[in-house]
DOROMI-841610 format. One record per residue (C-alpha): residue number from 0; x, y, z. Coordinates in steps of 0.1 Angstrom, whole numbers, m for minus. Layout:
REM DOROMI-841610
<k=NUM, east=X, north=Y, up=Z>
...
***
This chain:
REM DOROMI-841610
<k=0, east=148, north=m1067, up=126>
<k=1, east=133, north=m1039, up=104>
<k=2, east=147, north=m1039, up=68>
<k=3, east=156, north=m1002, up=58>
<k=4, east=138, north=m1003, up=23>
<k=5, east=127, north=m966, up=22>
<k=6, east=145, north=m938, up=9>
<k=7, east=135, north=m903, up=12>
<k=8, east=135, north=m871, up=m12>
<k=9, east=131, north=m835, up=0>
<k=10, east=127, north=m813, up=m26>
<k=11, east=126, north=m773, up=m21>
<k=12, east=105, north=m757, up=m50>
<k=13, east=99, north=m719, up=m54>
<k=14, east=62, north=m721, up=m40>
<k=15, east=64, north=m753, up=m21>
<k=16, east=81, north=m784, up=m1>
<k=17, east=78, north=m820, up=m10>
<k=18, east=85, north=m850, up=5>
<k=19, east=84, north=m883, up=m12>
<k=20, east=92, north=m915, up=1>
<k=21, east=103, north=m937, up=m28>
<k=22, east=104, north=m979, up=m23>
<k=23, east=140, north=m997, up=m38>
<k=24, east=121, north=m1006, up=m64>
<k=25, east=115, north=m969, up=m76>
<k=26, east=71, north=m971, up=m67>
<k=27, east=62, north=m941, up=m44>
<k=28, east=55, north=m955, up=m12>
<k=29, east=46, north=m918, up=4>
<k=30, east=43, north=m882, up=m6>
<k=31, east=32, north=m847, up=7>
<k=32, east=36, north=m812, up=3>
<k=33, east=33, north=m780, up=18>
<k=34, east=33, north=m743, up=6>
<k=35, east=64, north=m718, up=11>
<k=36, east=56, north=m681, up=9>
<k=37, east=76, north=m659, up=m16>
<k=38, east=76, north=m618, up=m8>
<k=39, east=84, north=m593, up=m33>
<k=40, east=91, north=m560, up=m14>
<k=41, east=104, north=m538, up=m48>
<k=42, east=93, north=m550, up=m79>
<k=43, east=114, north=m577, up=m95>
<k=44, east=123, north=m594, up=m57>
<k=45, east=119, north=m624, up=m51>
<k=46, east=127, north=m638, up=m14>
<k=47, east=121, north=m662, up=13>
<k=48, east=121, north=m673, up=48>
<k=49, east=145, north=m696, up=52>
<k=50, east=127, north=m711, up=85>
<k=51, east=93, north=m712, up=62>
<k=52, east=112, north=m741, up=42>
<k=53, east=119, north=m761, up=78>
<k=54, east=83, north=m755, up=90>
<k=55, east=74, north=m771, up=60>
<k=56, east=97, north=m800, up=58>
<k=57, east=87, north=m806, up=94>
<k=58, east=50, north=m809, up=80>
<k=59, east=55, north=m831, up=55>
<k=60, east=80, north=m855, up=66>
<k=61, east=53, north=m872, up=93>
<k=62, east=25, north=m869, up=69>
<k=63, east=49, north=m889, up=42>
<k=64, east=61, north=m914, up=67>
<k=65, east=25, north=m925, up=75>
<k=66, east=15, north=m925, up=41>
<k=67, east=45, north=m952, up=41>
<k=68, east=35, north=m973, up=68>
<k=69, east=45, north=m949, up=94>
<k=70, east=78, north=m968, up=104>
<k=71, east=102, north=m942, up=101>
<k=72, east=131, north=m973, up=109>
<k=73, east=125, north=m983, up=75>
<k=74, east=138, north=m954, up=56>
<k=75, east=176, north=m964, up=48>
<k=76, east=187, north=m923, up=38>
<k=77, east=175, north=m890, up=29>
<k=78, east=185, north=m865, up=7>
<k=79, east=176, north=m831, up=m7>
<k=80, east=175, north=m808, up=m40>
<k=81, east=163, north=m775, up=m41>
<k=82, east=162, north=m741, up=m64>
<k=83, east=200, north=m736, up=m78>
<k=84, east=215, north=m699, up=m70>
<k=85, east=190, north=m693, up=m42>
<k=86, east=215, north=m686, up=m8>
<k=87, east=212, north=m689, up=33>
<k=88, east=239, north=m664, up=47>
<k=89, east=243, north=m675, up=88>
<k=90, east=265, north=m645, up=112>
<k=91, east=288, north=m658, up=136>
<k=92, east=264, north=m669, up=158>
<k=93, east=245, north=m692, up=137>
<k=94, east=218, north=m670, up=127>
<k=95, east=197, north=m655, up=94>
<k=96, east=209, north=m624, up=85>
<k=97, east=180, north=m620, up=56>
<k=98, east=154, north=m633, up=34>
<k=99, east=169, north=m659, up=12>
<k=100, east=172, north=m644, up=m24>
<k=101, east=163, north=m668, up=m49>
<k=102, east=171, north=m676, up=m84>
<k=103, east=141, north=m662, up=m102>
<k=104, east=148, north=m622, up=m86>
<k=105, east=161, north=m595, up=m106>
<k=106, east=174, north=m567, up=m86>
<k=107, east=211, north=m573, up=m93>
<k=108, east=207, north=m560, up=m131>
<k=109, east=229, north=m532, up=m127>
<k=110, east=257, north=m561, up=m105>
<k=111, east=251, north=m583, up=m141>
<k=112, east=262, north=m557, up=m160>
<k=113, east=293, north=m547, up=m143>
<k=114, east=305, north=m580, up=m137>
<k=115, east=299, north=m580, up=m180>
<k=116, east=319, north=m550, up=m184>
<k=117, east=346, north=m561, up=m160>
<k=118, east=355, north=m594, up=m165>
<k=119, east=325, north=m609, up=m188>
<k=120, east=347, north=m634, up=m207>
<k=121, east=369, north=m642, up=m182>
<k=122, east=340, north=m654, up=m156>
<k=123, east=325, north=m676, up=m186>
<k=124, east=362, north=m694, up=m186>
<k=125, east=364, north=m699, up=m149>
<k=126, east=327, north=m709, up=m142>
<k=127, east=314, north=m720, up=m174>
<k=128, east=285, north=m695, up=m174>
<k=129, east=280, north=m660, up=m180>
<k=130, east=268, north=m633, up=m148>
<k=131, east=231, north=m634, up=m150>
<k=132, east=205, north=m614, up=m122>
<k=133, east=196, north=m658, up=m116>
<k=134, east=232, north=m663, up=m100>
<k=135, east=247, north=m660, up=m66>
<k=136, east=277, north=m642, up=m79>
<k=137, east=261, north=m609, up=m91>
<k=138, east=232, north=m613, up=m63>
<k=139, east=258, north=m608, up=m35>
<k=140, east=275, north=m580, up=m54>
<k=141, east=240, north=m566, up=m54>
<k=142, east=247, north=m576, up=m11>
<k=143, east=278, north=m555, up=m8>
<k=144, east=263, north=m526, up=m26>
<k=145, east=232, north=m522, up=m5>
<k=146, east=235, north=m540, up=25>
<k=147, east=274, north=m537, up=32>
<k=148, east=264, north=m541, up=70>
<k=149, east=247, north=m575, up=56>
<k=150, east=279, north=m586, up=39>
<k=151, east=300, north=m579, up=69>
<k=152, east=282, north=m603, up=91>
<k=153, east=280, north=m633, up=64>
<k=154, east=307, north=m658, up=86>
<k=155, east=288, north=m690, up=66>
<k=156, east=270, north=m692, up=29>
<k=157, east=245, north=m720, up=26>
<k=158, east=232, north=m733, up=m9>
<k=159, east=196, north=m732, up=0>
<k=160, east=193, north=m775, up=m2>
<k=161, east=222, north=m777, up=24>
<k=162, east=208, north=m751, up=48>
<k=163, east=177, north=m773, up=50>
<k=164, east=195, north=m803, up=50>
<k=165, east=219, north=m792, up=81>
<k=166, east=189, north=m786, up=100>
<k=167, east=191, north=m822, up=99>
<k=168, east=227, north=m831, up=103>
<k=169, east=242, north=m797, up=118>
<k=170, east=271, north=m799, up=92>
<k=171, east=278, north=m777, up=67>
<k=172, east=292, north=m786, up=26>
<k=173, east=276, north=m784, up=m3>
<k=174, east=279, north=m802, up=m38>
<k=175, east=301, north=m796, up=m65>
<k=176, east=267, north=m793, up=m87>
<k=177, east=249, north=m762, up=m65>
<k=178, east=292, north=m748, up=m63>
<k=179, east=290, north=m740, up=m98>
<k=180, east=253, north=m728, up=m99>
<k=181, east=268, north=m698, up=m70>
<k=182, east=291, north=m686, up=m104>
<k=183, east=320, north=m688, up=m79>
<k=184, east=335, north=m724, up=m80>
<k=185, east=362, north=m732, up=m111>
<k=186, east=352, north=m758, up=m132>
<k=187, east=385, north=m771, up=m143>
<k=188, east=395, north=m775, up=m107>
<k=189, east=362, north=m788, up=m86>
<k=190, east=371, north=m759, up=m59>
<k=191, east=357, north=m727, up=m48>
<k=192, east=375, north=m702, up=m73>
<k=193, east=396, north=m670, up=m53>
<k=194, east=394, north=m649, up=m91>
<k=195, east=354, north=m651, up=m90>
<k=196, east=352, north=m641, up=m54>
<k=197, east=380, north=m616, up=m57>
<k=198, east=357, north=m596, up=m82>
<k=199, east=329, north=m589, up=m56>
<k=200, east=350, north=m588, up=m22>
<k=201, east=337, north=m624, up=m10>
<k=202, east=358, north=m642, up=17>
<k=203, east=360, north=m675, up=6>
<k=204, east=362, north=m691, up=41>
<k=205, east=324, north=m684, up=42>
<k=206, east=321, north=m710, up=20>
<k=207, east=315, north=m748, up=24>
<k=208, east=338, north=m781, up=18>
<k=209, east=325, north=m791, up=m14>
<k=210, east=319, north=m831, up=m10>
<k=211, east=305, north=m857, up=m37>
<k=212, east=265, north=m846, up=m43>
<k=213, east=265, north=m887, up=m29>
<k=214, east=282, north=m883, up=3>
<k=215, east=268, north=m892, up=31>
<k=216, east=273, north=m861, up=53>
<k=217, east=257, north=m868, up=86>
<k=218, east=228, north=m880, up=109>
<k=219, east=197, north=m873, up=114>
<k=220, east=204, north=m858, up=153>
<k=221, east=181, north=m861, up=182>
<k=222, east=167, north=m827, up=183>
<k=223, east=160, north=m829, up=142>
<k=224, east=143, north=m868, up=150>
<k=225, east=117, north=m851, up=180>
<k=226, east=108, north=m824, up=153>
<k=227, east=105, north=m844, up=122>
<k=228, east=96, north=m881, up=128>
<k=229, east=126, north=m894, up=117>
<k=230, east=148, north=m922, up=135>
<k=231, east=176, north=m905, up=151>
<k=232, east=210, north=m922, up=129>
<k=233, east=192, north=m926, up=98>
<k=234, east=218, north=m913, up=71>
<k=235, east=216, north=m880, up=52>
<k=236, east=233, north=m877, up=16>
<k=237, east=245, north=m843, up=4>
<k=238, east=223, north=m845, up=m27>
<k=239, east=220, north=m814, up=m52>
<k=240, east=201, north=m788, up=m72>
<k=241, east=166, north=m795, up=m83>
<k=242, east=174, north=m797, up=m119>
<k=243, east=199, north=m824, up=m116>
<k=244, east=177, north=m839, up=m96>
<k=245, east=156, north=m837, up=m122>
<k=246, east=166, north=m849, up=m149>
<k=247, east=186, north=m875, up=m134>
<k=248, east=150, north=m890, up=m115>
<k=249, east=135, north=m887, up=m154>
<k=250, east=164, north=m907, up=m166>
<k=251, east=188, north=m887, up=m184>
<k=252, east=220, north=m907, up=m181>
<k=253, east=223, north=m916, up=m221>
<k=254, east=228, north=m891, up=m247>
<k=255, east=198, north=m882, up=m271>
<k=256, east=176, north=m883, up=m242>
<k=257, east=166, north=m848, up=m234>
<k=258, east=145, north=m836, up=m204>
<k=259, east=116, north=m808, up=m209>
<k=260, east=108, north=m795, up=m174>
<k=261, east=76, north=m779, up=m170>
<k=262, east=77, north=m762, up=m135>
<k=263, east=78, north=m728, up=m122>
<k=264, east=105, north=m718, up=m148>
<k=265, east=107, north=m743, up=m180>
<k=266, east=138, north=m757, up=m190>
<k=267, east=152, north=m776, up=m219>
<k=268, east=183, north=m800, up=m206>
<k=269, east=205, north=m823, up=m229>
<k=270, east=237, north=m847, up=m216>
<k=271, east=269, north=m840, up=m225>
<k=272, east=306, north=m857, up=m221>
<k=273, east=318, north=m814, up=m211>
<k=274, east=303, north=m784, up=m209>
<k=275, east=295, north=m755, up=m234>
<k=276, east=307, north=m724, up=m220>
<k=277, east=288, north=m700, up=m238>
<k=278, east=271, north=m666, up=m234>
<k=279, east=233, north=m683, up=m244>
<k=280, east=236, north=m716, up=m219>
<k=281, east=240, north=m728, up=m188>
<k=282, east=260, north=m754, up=m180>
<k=283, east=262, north=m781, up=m147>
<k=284, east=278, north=m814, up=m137>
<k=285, east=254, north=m837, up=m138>
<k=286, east=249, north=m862, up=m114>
<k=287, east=260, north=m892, up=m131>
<k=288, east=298, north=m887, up=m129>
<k=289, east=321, north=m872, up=m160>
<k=290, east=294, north=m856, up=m175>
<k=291, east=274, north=m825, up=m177>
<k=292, east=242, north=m812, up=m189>
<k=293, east=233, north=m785, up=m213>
<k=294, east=200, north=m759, up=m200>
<k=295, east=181, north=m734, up=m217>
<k=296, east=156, north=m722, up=m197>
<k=297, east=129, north=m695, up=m196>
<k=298, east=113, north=m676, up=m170>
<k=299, east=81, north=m684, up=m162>
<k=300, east=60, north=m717, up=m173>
<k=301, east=35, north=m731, up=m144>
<k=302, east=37, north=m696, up=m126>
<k=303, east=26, north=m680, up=m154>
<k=304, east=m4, north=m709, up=m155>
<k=305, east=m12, north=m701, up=m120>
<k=306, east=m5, north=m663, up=m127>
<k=307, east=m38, north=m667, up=m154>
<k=308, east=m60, north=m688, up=m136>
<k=309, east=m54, north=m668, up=m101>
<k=310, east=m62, north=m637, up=m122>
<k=311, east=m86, north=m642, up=m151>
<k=312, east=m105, north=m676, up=m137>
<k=313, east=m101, north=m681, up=m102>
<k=314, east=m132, north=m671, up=m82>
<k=315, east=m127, north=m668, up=m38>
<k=316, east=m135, north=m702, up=m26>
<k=317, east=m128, north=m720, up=m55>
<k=318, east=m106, north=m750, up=m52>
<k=319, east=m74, north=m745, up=m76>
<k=320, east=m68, north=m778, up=m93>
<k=321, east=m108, north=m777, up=m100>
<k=322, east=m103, north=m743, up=m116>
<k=323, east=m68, north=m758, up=m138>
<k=324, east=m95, north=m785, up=m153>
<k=325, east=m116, north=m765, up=m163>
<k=326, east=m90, north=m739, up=m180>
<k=327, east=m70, north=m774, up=m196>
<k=328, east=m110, north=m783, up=m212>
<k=329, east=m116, north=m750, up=m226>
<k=330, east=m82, north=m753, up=m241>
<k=331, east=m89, north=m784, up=m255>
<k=332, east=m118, north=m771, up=m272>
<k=333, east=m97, north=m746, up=m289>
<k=334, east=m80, north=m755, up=m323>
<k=335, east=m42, north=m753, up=m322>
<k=336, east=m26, north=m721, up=m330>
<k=337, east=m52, north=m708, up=m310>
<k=338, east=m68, north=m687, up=m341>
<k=339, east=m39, north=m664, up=m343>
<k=340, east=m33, north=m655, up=m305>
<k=341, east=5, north=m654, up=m294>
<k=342, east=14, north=m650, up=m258>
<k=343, east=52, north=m645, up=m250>
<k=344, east=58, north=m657, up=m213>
<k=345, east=83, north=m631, up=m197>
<k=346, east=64, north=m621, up=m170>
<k=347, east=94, north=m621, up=m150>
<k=348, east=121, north=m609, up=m177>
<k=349, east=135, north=m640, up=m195>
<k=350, east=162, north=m660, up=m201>
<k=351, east=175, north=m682, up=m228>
<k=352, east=181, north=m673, up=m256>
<k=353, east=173, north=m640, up=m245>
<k=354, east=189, north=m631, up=m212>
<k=355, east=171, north=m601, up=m208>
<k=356, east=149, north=m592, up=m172>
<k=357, east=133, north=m563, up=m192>
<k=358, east=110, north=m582, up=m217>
<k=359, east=73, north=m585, up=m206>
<k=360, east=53, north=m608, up=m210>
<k=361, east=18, north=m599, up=m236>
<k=362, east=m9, north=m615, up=m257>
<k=363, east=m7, north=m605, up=m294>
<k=364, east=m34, north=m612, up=m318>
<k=365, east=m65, north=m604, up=m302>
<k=366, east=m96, north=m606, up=m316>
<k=367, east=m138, north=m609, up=m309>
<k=368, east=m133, north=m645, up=m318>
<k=369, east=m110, north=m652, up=m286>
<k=370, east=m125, north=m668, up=m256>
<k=371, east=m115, north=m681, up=m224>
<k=372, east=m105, north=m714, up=m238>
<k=373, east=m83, north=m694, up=m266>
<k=374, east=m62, north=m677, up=m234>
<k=375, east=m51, north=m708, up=m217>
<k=376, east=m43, north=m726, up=m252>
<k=377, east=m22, north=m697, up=m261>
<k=378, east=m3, north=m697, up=m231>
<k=379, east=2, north=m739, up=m233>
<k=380, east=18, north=m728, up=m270>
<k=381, east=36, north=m695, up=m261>
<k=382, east=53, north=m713, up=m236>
<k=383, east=61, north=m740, up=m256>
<k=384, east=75, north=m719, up=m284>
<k=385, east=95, north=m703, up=m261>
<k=386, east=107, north=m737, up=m254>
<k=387, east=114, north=m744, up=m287>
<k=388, east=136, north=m714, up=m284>
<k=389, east=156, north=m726, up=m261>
<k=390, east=160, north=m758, up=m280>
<k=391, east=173, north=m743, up=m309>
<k=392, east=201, north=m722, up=m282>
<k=393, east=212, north=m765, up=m282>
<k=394, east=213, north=m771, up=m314>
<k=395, east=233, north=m741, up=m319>
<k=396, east=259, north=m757, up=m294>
<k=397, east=254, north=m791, up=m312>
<k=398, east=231, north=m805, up=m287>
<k=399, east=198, north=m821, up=m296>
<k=400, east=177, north=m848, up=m288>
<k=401, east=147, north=m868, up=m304>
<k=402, east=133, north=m882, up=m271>
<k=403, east=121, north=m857, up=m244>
<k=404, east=108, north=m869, up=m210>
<k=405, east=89, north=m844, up=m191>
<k=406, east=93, north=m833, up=m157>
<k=407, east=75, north=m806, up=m134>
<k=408, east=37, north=m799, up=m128>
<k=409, east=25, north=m787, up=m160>
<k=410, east=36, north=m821, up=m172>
<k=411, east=m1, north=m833, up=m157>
<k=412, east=m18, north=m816, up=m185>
<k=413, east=m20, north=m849, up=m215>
<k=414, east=m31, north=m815, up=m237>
<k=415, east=3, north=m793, up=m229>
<k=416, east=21, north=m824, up=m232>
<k=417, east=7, north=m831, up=m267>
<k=418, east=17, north=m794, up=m275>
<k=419, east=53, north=m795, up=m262>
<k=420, east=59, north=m825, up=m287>
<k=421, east=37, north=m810, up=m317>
<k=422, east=56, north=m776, up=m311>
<k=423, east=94, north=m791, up=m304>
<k=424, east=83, north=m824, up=m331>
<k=425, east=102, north=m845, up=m306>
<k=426, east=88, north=m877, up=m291>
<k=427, east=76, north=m871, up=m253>
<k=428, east=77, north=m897, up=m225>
<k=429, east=64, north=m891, up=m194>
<k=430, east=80, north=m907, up=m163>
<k=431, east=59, north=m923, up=m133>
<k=432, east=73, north=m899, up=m112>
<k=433, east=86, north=m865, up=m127>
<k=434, east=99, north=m849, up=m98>
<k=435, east=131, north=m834, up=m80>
<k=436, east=123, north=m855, up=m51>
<k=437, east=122, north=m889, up=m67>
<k=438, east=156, north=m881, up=m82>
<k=439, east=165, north=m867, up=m44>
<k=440, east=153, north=m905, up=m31>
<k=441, east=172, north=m920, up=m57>
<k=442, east=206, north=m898, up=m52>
<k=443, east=199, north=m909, up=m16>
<k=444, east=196, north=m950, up=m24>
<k=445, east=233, north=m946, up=m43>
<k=446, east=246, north=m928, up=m13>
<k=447, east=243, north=m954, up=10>
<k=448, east=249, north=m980, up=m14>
<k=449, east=214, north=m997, up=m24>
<k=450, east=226, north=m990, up=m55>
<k=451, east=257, north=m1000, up=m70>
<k=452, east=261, north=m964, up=m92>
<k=453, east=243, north=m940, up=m103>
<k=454, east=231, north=m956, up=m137>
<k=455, east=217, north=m986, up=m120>
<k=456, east=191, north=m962, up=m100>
<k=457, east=180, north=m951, up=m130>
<k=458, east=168, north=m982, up=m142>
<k=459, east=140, north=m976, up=m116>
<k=460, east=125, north=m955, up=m134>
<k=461, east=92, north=m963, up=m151>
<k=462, east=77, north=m944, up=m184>
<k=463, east=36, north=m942, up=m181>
<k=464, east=30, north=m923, up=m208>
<k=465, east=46, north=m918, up=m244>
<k=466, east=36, north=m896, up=m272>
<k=467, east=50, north=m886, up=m310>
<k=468, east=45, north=m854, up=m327>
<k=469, east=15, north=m852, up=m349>
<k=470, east=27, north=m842, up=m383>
<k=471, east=m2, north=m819, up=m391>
<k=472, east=3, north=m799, up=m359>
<k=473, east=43, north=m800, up=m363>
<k=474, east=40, north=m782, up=m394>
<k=475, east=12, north=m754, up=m381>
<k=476, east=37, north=m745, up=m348>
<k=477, east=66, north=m748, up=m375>
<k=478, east=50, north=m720, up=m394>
<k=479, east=36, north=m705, up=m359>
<k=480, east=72, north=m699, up=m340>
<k=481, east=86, north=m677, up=m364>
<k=482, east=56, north=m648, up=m361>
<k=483, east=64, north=m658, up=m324>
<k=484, east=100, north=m648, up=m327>
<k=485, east=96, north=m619, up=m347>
<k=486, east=74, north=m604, up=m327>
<k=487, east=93, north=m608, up=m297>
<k=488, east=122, north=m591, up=m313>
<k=489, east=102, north=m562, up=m325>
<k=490, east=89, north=m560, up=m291>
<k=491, east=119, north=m562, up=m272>
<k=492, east=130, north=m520, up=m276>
<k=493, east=88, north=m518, up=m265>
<k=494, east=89, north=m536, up=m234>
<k=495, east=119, north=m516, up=m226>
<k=496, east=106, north=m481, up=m231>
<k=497, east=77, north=m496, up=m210>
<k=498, east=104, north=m503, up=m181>
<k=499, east=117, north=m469, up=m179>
<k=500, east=78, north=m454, up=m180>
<k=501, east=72, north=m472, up=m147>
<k=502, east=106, north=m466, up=m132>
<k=503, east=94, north=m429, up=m138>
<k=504, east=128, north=m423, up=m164>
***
């Protein structure tokens, strides 16, 4: 008889799929990933193909499984995370109505601030967070506004995880983690909330049961085994968003144990016993039950590293993660503080502590003496002073941490590490595995019960690589993030003015 020791993680990102296939003893038995398209038809969109994500899950789930031994009778459950806010809307007769808008698009500014003016403090008390362009709530506003025959057809709203994962399972819920990252659950009551939908016109039977992120929800069918390579039977847990995947996979289940995620967007995460509610945070259950975690986050972080090298350094032909070694050398080379050069990240508007999808991003400080080299520092620090700004939106709440583990792609680079700990003088560990999926694999092991709780999956996890702040450094960035602060603020009315100059005003 063949022992089901294999659990599975499929994690949506905003540019690609993943699949990782995680032993009970938390070692990666198999992994593989595959690209997802994002358009951006009007500047400031950012959408995608909902049947893009299940081509590639389809890819990478055969790949993984022979990576794994091939034996797809061995894999005990699978679960999913994916992008928070980003939504699937299905008509009557089960299909798309539109591209999937995800979290990182803009265009429902205008929504944002009427929901503000309407009912701003009021939504913070219901759903813990404030209206933002990032959440479902103002998004589908945005839907009613400009594509009322759009909003007329929506008969189902899918959390983007749970639309991939009912390709699998044909049912339809979602967890109470992605129900608050719509802005249109309550909080205090673990239910969809009818004030929050009342305020944009939604009918709440489009959307799902809400069910513990845990639950096992399904089957894989027969139809979903013949196109992936699963075993037909083989459980599916609900699972969640990919930030409480997260930082749950990186360990986060104590307090004073923060998580740094360096990924398309960065984040700064701390635990709590009860959320924040506050016009600077965001706050989620987390998935370790009867608490919550604490985010700050900004923009952009690994797209902007892409952004640079796909602009500035890439050459046709060139193989990318080549290219990214050769950019993280001639940033080694550089000294730190990158001889005066300051880059502010907001090439896609920003977020905490700033919450404003008019700032741009820019290099400041330019001189003959700035290289190549000087570029890709800067950006390593910029980012991580923006970082540091949303660290300090914690500590205004209370919140802080003196151990970050690191999470996310840009967490490869041992240089941007070493920054992020110099800049934030924290203490950084880097997990064996910092990725949504592993925590997906491991929210999937407690679903079926291989693990007793969710704390005892965590245990898994093993730290590779551990790093204090150099004191020398720490005190340079200390004196560093203040020119970085004050130059943002007295760019802020610029970037602005810039907005309305394209927008033709």
């Amino acid at each position: 008889m063949v022992t089901a020791d294999l659990l599975i993680g499929i994690d949506l990102g905003a540019g690609a799929l993943k699949t990782s296939i995680v032993r009970i003893d938390g070692t990666l038995a198999g992994e593989a990933s595959a690209p997802v398209a994002t358009s951006a038809p009007h500047p400031g969109w950012s959408e995608q193909d909902p049947a893009d994500w299940w081509r590639a899950m389809c890819e990478t789930l055969p790949r993984a499984l022979a990576q794994a031994g091939g034996d797809a009778a061995r894999v005990a459950a699978v679960s999913f995370s994916a992008g928070a806010h980003t939504q699937v809307l299905e008509d009557a007769g089960g299909r798309v109505i539109r591209p999937a808008i995800l979290w990182n698009d803009q265009r429902s500014g205008a929504e944002t601030a009427f929901l503000r003016e309407k009912a701003d403090a009021r939504i913070l008390e219901i759903g813990a967070n404030r209206a933002n362009p990032t959440w479902t709530l103002p998004q589908m506003l945005w839907l009613a506004r400009h594509e009322p025959q759009a909003f007329a057809r929506v008969k189902r709203l899918y959390v983007a995880k749970d639309w991939l994962r009912a390709r699998l399972t044909g049912t339809w819920e979602t967890d109470f983690i992605d129900a608050v990252g719509t802005l249109m659950a309550d909080v205090d009551t673990g239910g969809w909330s009818r004030d929050l939908c009342d305020m944009i016109g939604w009918p709440m039977e489009t959307l799902p049961p809400i069910v513990p992120t845990t639950a096992v929800v399904g089957a894989v069918t027969a139809e979903a085994a013949r196109a992936t390579g699963l075993k037909e039977g083989t459980p599916v847990v609900c699972g969640t968003s990919d930030t409480a995947a997260e930082t749950y996979g990186a360990g986060m289940i104590r307090e004073g144990l923060g998580v740094v995620k360096l990924a398309t967007a960065a984040t700064v995460s701390a635990l709590t016993r009860a959320p924040h509610p506050d016009f600077t945070v965001i706050n989620y259950p987390h998935v370790v039950p009867d608490h919550w975690y604490v985010i700050a986050a900004t923009n952009s972080c690994a797209s902007a590293h892409k952004w640079l090298r796909d602009t500035f350094f890439r050459r046709d032909g060139e193989d990318g993660a080549a290219v990214f070694s050769a950019m993280d050398a001639a940033a080694a080379a550089v000294a730190p503080g990158s001889e005066g050069l300051f880059f502010h990240p907001y090439l896609n508007g920003e977020r905490s502590p700033h919450w404003d999808p008019l700032l741009r991003a820019d290099y400041v400080g330019m001189g003959f003496n700035h290289g190549p080299g000087h570029f890709v520092r800067a950006l390593y620090e910029g980012i991580a002073y923006s970082l540091k700004d949303c660290m300090l939106a914690l500590n205004a709440k209370g919140l802080s941490f003196t151990t970050a583990r690191l999470t996310g792609g840009g967490a490869k680079s041992a240089l941007w590490r070493q920054i992020v700990a110099d800049v934030l003088n924290v203490e950084v560990e880097l997990p064996a595995v910092a990725e949504a999926s592993f925590g997906a694999a491991l929210i999937a092991g407690v679903g079926v019960g291989i693990y007793p709780d969710a704390r005892a999956a965590a245990r898994a996890i093993d730290i590779v690589w551990r790093t204090a702040p150099d004191p020398a450094r720490a005190a340079l960035y200390a004196r560093g993030h203040p020119i970085y602060a004050d130059t943002q603020k007295a760019l802020a009315p610029i970037n602005h003015r810039i907005h309305d100059f394209v927008r033709g005003r």
